[in-house]
C-alpha positions in Angstrom: 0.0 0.0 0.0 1.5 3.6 -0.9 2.1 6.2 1.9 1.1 3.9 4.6 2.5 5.9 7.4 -0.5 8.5 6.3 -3.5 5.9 6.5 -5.4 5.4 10.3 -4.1 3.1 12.7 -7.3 0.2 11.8 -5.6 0.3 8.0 -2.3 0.0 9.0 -2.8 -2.8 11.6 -4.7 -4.7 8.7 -2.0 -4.4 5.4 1.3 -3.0 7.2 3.9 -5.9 5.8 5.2 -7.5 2.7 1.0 -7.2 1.7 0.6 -9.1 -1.0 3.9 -11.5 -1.5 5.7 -10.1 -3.8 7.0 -13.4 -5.5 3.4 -15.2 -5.9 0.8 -12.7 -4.7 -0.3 -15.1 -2.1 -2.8 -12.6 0.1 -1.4 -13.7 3.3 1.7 -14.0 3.9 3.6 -17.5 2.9 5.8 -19.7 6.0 9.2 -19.8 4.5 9.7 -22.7 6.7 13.8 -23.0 6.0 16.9 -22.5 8.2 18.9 -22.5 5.0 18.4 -20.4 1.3 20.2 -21.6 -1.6 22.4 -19.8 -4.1 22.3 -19.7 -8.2 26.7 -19.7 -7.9 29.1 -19.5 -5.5 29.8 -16.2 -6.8 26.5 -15.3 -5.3 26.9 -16.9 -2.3 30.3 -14.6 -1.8 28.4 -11.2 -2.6 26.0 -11.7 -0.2 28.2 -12.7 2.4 30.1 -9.7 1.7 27.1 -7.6 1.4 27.3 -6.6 -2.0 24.2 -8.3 -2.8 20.5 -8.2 -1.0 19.0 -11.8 -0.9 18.4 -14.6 2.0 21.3 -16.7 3.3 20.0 -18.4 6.6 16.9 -17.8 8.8 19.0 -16.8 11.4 20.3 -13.1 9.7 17.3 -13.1 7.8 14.1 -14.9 6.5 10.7 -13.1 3.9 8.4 -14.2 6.7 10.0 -12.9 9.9 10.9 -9.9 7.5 7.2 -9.0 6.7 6.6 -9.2 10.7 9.8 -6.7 11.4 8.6 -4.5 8.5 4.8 -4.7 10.1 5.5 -3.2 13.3 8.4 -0.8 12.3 5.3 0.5 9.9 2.9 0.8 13.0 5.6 2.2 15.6 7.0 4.7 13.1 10.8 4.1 13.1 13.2 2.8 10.5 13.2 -0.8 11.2 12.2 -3.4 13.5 14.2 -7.1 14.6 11.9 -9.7 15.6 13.3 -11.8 18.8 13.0 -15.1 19.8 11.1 -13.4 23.4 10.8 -10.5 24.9 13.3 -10.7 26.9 15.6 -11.8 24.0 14.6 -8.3 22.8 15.7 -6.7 26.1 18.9 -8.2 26.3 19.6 -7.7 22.8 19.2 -4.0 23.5 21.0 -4.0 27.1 24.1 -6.3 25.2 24.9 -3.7 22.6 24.7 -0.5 24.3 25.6 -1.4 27.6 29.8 -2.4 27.7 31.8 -3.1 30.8 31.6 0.2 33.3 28.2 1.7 31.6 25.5 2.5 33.5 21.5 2.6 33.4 19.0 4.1 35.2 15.5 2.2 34.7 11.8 2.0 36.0 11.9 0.7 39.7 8.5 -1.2 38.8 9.6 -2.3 35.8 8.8 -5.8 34.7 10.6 -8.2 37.1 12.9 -10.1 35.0 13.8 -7.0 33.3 15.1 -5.4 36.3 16.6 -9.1 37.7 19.0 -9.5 34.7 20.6 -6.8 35.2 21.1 -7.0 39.2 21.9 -11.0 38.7 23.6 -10.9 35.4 24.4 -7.7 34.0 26.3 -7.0 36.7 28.8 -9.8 36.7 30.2 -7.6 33.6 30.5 -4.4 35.1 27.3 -2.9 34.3 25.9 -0.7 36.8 22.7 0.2 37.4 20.0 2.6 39.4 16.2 1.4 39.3 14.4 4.8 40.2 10.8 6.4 40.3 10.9 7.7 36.5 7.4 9.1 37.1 9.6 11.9 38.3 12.2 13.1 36.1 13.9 14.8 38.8 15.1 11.6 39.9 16.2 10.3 36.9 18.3 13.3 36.3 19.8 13.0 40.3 20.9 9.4 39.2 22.3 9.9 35.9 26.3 9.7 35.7 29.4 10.4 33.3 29.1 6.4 32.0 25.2 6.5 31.6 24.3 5.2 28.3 20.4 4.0 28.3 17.6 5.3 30.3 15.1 2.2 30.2 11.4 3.3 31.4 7.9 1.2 31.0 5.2 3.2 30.7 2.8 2.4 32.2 4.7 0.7 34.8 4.6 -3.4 35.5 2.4 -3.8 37.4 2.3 -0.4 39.6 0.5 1.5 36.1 2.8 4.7 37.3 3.2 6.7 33.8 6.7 7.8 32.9 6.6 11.5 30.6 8.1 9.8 27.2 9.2 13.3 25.9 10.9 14.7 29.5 13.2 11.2 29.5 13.8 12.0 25.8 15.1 15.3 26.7 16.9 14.1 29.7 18.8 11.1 28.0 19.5 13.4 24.8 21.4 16.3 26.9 23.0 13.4 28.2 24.5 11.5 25.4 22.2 8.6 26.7 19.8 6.9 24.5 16.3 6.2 25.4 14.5 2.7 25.4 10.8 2.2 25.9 9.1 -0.8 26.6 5.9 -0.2 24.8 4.2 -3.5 25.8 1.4 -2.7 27.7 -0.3 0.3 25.1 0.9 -1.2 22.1 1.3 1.4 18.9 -2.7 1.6 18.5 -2.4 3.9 21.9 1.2 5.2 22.2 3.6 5.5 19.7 7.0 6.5 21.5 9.0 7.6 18.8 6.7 10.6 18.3 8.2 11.9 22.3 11.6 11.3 21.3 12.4 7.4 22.3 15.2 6.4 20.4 14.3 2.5 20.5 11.0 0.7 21.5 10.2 -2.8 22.5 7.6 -5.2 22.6 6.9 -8.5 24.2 5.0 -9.7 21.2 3.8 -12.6 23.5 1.3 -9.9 23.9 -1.0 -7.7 23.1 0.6 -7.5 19.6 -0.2 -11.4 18.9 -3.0 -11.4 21.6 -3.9 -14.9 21.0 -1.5 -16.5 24.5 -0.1 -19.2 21.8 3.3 -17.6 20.7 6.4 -16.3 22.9 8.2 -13.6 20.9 9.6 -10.0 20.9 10.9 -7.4 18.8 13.2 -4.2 18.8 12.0 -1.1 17.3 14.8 1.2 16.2 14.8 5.1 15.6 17.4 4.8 12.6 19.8 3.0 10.5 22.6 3.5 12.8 21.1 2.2 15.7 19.1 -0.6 13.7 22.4 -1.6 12.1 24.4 -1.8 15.7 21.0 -3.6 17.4 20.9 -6.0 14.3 24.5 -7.6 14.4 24.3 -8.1 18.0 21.1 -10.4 17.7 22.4 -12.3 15.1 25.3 -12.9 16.7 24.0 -14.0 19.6 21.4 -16.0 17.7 17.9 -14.8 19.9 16.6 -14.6 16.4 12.9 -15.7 15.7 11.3 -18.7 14.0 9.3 -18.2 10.7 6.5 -20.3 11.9 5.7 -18.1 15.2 6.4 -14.8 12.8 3.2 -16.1 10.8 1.2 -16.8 14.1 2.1 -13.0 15.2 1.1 -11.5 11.7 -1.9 -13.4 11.8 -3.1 -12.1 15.4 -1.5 -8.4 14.1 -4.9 -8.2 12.2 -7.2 -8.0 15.2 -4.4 -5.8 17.3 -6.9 -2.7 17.2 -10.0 -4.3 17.7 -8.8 -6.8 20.0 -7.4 -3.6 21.9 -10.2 -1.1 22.0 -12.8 -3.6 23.1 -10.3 -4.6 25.4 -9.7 -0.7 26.6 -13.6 -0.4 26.6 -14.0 -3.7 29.2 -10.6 -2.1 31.5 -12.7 1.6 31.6 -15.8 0.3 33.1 -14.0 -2.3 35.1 -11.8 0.5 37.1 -14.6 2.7 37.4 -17.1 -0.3 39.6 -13.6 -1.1 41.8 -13.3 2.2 42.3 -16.3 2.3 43.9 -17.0 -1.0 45.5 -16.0 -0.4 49.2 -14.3 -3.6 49.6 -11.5 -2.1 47.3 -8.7 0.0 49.0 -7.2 1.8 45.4 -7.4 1.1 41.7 -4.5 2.4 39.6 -5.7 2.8 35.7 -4.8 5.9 33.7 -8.4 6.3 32.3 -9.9 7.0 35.8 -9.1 10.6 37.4 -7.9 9.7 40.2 -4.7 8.4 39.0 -2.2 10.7 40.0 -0.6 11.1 36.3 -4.4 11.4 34.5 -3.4 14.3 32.7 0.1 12.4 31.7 -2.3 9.7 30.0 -4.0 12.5 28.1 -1.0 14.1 26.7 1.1 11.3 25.4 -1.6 8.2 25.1 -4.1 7.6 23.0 -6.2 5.5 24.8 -5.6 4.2 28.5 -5.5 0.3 27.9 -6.6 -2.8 29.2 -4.4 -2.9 32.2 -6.1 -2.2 35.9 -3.7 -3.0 39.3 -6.0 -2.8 42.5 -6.0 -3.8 45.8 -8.7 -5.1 48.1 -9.1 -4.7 51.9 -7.9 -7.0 53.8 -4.5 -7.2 52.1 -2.8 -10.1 50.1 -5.2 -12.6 52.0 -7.9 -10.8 50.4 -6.3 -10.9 46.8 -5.9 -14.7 47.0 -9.8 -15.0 47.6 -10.4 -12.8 43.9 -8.0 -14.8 42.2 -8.8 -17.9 43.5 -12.5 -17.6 42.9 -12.6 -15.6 40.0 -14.9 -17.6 37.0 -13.8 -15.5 33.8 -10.2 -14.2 34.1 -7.3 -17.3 33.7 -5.1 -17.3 36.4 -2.0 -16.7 34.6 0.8 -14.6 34.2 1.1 -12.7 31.0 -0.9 -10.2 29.3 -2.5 -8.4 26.4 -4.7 -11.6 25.1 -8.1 -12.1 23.8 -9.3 -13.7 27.3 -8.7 -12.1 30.5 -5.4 -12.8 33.2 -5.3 -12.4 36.9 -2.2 -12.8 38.8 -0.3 -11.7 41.8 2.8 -9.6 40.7 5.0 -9.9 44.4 5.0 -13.9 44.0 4.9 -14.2 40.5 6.1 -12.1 37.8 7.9 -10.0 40.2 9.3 -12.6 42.7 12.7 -12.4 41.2 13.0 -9.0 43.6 14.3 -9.1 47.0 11.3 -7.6 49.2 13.0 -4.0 49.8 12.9 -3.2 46.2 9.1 -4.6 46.2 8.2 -2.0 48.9 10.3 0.7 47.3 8.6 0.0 44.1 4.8 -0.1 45.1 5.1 -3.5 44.7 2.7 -4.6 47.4 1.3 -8.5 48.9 -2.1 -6.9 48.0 -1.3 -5.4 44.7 -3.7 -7.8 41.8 -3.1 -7.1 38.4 -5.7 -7.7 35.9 -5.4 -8.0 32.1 -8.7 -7.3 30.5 -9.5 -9.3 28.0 -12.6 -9.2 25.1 -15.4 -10.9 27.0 -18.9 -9.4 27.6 -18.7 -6.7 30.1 -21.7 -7.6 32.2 -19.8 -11.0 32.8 -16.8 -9.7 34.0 -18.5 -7.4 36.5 -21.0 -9.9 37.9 -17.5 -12.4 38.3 -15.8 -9.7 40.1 -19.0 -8.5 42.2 -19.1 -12.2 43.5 -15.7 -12.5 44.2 -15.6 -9.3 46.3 -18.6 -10.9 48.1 -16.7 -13.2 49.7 -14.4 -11.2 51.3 
């Protein structure tokens, strides 16, 4: 499609990609289902080794299907070019392992999604990386932490699983007078409601286990990069590390890509009434989700978001105890980790996704024994309330 980059998010989502294949004009997109692609000489095989000549080698630097997927998302993000990882976190350590050399530094979300912040404390660190894991709701801090060596500011926003905003375009700023580079995870609003670039990121990620595939049957990621240069140093890291992705689960993410927008706003729709009952139920002690007013960064959500997602954290009185009883009893919502899919997940963030954190840096980060975290999902509305009405019943 011409001038893509021009057309509404719904028609992007539904032909960004190689749309139809260019060698047969199949309408979706073929499985090139090979670890290996064979040459016409060995003269070819030499220019393309040496780069003097485009064409496939081996899955691993390159394949057509995992190549419409990268040129899918670049398309809906807005940057230069995208690399499709074998995980998300294949995508964050891609990004940490090029930028971040013996002696650099980072400063990071202190909420941020607990394996995230773990491999750096656990491994990172065992290569001289050093690290500060502030409150980057507030720039102030992020600027009090920043040092000579610091080459990436890494921010979620919003937060797992406190939903605490970070201001994209302030961290741009920051990072930029810096020297530093700015990374967003952009997992949890997807490009249908925030689109970093346009504040200044200079690479975004996904966990395309996601909202991006939305269908809780593929583990994948994918790095977003500003321009060639960064794309370029991003790209030969991954493939020579080799967290690359397979063609087949490249298909299975194009193919949920489709729905992304209207898998997301009914999704949104569901979270918006959701917050606004446990808001008001009296068994609930707080409910953090940027669509309500009472979230301390409201206005933040406004400004830089297009939407305010399917993501709700809450707790109920009577602490984690209490928690257990909703997510033991829920009918409707899995109990699951993970996120952004068709059905809706309930799990407990300090024991689960987050238990990789000693308890100090729990506490610090609003990480509480009561906090729930709720993906919302695409079922009927009515149902979800009447499950969670009976649930908080029982407390």
């Amino acid at each position: 499609m011409k001038d893509i980059q021009n057309k509404g998010i719904d028609t992007q989502v539904t032909h960004c990609g190689t749309n139809p294949d260019r060698t047969y004009g199949s309408a979706a997109p073929p499985i090139y289902q090979t670890s290996t692609f064979s040459f016409e000489s060995a003269n070819q095989g030499a220019r393309r080794f040496a780069g003097e000549e485009d064409g496939y080698i081996y899955t691993r630097i390159g394949n057509p299907t995992i190549n419409t997927l990268e040129e899918a998302v670049a398309t809906l993000e807005g940057g230069y070019g995208a690399l499709a990882t074998a995980s998300g976190m294949a995508a964050i350590t891609t990004v940490f392992m090029t930028f971040l050399e013996q002696g650099a530094h980072i400063v990071s979300t202190d909420s941020v999604y607990g394996p995230s912040r773990v491999v750096v404390e656990k491994e990172f660190s065992r290569f001289g990386v050093k690290y500060n894991f502030v409150d980057t709701a507030n720039p102030e801090e992020i600027k009090k932490h920043l040092r000579v060596n610091t080459k990436l500011i890494y921010i979620e926003t919003p937060a797992n699983p406190t939903i605490k905003l970070t201001d994209i375009q302030a961290c741009a700023d920051i990072a930029h007078k810096h020297g530093a580079l700015l990374v967003v995870d952009n997992t949890f609003m997807t490009p249908v409601l925030q689109r970093p670039f346009d504040f200044g990121a200079d690479i975004v990620i996904h966990s395309m286990t996601k909202a991006l595939n939305g269908h809780t049957d593929v583990v994948a990621g994918i790095i977003i990069s500003r321009n060639e240069e960064l794309h370029l140093q991003v790209r030969r890291v991954l493939h020579s590390m080799g967290g690359t992705m397979d063609p087949h689960q490249s298909w299975l993410v194009l193919r949920g890509l489709r729905t992304l927008a209207l898998r997301v706003k009914k999704a949104q729709s569901n979270a918006q009434k959701l917050a606004g009952f446990l808001e008001g139920h009296p068994k609930v002690e707080w409910v953090r989700y940027p669509g309500l007013q009472s979230h301390p960064q409201h206005q933040l959500a406004l400004d830089q978001m297009k939407g305010f997602g399917f993501m709700i954290s809450f707790e109920v009185k009577g602490g984690g105890e209490a928690g257990r009883t909703i997510m033991n009893n829920v009918e409707i919502p899995t109990l699951a980790v993970s996120l952004g899919g068709y059905e809706s997940l309930i799990q407990h963030p300090a024991s689960m996704t987050h238990a990789g954190m000693d308890a100090k840096s729990k506490e610090k980060a609003g990480i509480t024994d009561g906090l729930v975290r709720l993906s919302v999902g695409c079922e009927d509305v009515n149902d979800l309330l009447d499950d969670l009405k009976h649930c908080l019943a029982l407390i």
